[in-house]
C-alpha positions as CSV (number, residue, x, y, z in Angstrom):
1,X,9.7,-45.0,37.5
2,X,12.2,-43.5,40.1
3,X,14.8,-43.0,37.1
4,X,12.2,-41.1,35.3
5,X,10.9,-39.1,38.0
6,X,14.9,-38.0,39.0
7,X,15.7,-37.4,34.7
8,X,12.3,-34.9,34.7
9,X,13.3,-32.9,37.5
10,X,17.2,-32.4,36.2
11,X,15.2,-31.3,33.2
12,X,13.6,-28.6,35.2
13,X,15.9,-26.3,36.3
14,X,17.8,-25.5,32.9
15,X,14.7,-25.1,31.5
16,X,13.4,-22.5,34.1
17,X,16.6,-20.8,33.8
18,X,16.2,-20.4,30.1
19,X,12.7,-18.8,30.6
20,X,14.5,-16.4,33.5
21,X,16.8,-15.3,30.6
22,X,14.0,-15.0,27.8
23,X,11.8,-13.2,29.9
24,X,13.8,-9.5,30.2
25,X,14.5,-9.7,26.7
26,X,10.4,-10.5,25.5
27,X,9.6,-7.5,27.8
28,X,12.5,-5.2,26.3
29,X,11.2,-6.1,22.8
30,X,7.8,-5.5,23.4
31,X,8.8,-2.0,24.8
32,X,10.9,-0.8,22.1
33,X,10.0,2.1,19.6
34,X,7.9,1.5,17.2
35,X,9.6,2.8,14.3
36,X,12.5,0.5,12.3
37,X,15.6,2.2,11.8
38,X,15.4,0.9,8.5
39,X,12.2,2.5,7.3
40,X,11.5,4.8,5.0
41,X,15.2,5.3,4.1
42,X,16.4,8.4,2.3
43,X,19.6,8.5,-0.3
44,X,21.7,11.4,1.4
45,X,23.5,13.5,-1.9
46,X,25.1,16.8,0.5
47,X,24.7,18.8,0.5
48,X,21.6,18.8,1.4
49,X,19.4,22.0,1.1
50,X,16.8,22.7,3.7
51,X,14.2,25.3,3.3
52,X,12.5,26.8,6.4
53,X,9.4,29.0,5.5
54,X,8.3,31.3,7.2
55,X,6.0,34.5,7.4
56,X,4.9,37.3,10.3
57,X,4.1,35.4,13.5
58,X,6.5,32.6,13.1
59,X,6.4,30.3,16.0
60,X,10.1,29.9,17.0
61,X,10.7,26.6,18.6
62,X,8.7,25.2,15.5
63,X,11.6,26.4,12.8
64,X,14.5,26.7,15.4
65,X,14.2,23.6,17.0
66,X,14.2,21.5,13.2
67,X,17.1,24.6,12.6
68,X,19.3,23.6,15.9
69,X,19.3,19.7,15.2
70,X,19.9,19.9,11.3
71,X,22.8,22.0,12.0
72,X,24.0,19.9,15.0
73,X,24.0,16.7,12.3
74,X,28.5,16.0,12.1
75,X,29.3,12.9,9.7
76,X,32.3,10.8,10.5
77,X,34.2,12.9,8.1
78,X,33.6,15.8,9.9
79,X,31.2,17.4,7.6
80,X,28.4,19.1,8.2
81,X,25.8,17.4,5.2
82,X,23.0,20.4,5.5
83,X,22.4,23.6,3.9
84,X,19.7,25.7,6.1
85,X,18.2,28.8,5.0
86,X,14.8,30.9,5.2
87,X,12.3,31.5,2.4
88,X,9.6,34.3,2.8
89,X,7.3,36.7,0.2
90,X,10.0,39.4,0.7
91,X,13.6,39.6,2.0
92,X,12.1,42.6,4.5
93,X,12.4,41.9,8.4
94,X,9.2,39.9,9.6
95,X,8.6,39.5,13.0
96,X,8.8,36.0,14.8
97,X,6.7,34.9,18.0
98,X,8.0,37.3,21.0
99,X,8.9,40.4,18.7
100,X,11.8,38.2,17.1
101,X,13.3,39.7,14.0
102,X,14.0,37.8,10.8
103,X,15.2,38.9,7.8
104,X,14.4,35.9,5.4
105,X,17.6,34.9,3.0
106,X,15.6,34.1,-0.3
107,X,12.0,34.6,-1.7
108,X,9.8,32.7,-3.5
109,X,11.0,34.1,-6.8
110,X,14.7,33.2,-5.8
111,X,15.2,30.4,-3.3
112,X,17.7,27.5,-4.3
113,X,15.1,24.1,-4.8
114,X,15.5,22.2,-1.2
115,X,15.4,18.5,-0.7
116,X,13.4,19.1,2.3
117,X,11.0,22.3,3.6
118,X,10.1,23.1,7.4
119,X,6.8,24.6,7.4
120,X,6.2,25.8,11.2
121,X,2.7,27.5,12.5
122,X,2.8,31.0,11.5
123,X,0.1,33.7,9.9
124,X,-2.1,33.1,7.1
125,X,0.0,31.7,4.0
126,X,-0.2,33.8,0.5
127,X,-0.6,32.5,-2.8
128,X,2.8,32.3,-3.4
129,X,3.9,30.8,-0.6
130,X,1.4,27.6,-1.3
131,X,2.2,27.5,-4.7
132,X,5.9,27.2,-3.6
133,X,5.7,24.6,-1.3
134,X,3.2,22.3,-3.8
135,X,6.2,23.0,-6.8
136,X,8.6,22.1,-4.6
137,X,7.2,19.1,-3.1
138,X,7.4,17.5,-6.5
139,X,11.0,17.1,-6.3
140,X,12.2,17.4,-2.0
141,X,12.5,14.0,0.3
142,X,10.7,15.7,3.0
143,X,8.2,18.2,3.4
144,X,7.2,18.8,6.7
145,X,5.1,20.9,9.6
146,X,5.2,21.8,12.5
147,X,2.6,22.6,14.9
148,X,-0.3,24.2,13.2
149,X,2.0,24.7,10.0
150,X,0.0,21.6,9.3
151,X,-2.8,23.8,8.4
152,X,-0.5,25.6,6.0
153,X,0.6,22.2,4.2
154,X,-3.1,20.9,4.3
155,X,-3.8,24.5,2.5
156,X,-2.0,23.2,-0.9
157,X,-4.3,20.2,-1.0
158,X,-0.9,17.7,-1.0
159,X,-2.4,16.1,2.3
160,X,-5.7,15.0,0.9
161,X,-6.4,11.4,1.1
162,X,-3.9,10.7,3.8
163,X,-3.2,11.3,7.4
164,X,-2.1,13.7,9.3
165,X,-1.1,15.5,13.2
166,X,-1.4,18.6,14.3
167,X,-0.7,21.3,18.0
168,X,-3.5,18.8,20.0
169,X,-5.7,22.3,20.8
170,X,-6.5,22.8,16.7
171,X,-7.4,18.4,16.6
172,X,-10.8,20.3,16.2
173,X,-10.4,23.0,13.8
174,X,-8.2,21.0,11.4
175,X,-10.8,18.4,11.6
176,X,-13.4,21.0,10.5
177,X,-11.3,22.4,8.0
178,X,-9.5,19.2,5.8
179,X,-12.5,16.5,6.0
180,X,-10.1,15.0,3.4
181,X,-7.4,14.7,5.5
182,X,-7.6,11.6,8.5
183,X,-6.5,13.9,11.5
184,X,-4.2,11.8,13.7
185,X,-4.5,12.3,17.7
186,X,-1.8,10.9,20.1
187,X,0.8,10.8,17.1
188,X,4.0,12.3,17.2
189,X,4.3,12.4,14.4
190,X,3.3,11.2,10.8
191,X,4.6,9.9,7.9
192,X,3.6,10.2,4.2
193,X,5.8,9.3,1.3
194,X,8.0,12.8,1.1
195,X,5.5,14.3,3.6
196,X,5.1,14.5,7.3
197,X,3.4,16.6,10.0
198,X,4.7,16.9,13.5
199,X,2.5,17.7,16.4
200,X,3.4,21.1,18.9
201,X,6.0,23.1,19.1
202,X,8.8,20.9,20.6
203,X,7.1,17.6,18.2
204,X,9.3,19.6,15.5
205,X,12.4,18.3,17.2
206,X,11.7,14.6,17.3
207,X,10.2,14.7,13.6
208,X,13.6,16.3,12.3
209,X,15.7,13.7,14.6
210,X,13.6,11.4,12.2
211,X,14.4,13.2,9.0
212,X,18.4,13.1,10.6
213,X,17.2,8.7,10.9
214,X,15.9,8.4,7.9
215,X,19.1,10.1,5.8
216,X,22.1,8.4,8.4
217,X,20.9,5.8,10.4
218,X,19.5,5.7,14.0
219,X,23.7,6.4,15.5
220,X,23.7,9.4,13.6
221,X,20.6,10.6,15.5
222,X,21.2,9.3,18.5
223,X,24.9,11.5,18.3
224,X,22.9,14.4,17.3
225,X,20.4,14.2,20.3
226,X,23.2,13.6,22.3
227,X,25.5,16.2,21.2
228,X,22.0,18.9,21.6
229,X,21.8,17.5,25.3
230,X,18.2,16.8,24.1
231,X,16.9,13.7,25.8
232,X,13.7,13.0,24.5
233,X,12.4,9.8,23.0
234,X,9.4,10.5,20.9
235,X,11.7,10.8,17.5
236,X,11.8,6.3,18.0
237,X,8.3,6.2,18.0
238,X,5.9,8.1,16.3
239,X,3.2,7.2,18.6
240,X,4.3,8.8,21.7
241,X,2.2,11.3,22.0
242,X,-1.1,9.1,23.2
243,X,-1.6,11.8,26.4
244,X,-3.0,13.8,23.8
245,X,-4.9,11.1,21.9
246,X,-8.2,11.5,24.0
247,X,-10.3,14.5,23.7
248,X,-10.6,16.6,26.8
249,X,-14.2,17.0,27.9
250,X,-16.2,20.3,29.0
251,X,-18.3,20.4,32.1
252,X,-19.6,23.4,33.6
253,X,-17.3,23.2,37.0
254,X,-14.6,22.6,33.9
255,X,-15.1,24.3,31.1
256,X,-13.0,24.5,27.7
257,X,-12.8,26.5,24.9
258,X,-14.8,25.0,22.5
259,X,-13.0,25.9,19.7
260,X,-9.3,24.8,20.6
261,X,-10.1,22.9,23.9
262,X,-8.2,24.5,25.9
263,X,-9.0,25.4,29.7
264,X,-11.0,29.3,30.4
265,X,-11.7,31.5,33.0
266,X,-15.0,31.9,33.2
267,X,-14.4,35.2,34.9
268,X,-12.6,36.9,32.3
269,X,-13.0,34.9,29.1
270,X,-15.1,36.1,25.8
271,X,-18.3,34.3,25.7
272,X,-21.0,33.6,23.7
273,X,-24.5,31.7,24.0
274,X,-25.7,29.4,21.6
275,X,-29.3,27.5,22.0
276,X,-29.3,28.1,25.6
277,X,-25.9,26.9,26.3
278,X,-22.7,29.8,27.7
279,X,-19.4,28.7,26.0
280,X,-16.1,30.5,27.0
281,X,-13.4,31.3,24.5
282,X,-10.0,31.2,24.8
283,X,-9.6,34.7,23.2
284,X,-11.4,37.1,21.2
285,X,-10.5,35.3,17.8
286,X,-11.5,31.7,18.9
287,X,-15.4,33.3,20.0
288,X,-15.4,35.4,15.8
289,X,-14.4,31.3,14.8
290,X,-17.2,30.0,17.4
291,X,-19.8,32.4,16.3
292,X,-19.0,32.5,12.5
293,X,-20.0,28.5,12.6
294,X,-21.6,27.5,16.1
295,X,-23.3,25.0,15.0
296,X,-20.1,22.4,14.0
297,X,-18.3,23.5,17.6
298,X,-21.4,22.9,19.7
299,X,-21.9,19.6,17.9
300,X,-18.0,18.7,18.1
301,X,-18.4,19.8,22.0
302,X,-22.0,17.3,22.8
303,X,-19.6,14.4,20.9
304,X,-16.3,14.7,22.9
């Protein structure tokens, strides 16, 4: 019994030194990205034409952000694999967020076919510009928005049936808008065959790192994001952006706009009453959406 007793406990230690050494690595597993480097591969053939469209209004870390880290992308040989220009309705100036100026390269009518479009949040798209970007879809590796350019890419009916993200302060408005589309809170961003939509403004960044993933492999990236002195994560795991996966609630000590969520000052914000009920508006366009439907943003306001 003694003999037993002495052989069990010189069992003991290795074994509680082998769980020591498994535990760091279980924990470093279960907190690593989501995303394989290995999915949702793309066959690189450079060069590789990008397409960023744009019109008046242009948010510009939506299309320069994407612009900066496609550009930054060096191969092992040296080269430089993408193409990058702008596509509008007319080669006139247009006028980017802040009074940036912009004269587009191409058209419609003219633009060399991309392998992948950059759709940031900008004005209202034209005819032509939807019927470009569905055309062209047929044949790119990636489509993809930015920001509220997701309501630009929901627009040609190519997201219907599958998911989506969006700027968090339109969750409600796109939601609204594309009941065909399953709107996507706390994400990142989102994948789709050849499509994807990034959330806000700096989203666009991580979602191209992915595009930059998905062509050349994670090191690739990771020398790109380096190289830009960008430090973010969220590009590894799509799911990264769960501070913005629960909807903010109004309260009459805190109230938001109803319409993109957003906090008011009561003391200077547009306002409107509905049914009793004072709701404050971020600007004068959010109370014409408010009051054209008030019905869906009261009801979307009782539910969050």
């Amino acid at each position: 019994m003694i003999v037993v007793m002495k052989a069990r406990s010189n069992l003991r230690q290795p074994i509680l030194t082998i769980l020591a050494l498994l535990i760091p690595v279980a924990i470093f597993i279960a907190a690593a990205p989501t995303n394989s480097p290995n999915i949702n591969s793309l066959k690189p053939a450079p060069p590789i034409p990008v397409a960023f469209v744009i019109s008046e209004g242009a948010v510009v870390i939506d299309f320069c952000g994407p612009w900066e880290v496609f550009r930054d992308v060096m191969l092992s040989s040296g080269d430089h694999p993408f193409r990058l220009y702008t596509v509008s309705d007319k080669t006139a100036p247009i006028t980017a967020g802040g009074g940036m100026k912009i004269v587009p390269d191409y058209t419609f009518a003219n633009a060399p076919a991309p392998k992948a479009i950059v759709i940031p949040a900008q004005s209202e798209p034209s005819k032509a510009m939807l019927d470009w970007i569905r055309q062209s879809t047929k044949n790119t590796d990636v489509t993809m928005s930015v920001c509220t350019g997701a309501f630009v890419l929901a627009r040609t009916g190519l997201l219907d049936g599958k998911s989506a993200t969006t700027f968090h302060a339109a969750f409600n408005t796109f939601a609204m808008q594309f009941p065909k589309i399953e709107l996507k809170r706390g994400a990142r961003f989102v994948e789709n065959g050849n499509l994807a939509t990034a959330g806000g403004l700096s989203s666009g960044i991580d979602l191209a790192l992915r595009v930059v993933e998905r062509y050349y492999g994670r090191d690739v990236a990771q020398k790109t994001a380096y190289n830009m002195e960008y430090q973010g994560q969220g590009w590894m795991n799509a799911d990264s952006n769960q501070i913005y996966a629960t909807t903010p609630v109004s309260t009459a000590e805190h109230p938001l706009c109803p319409v993109c969520g957003m906090d008011v000052d009561v003391a200077t914000a547009p306002k409107s009453v509905y049914k009793g009920t004072t709701y404050y508006f971020c600007s004068d366009d959010d109370k014409k959406t408010f009051d054209a439907a008030p019905d869906k943003f009261a009801t979307a306001d009782k539910g969050s």
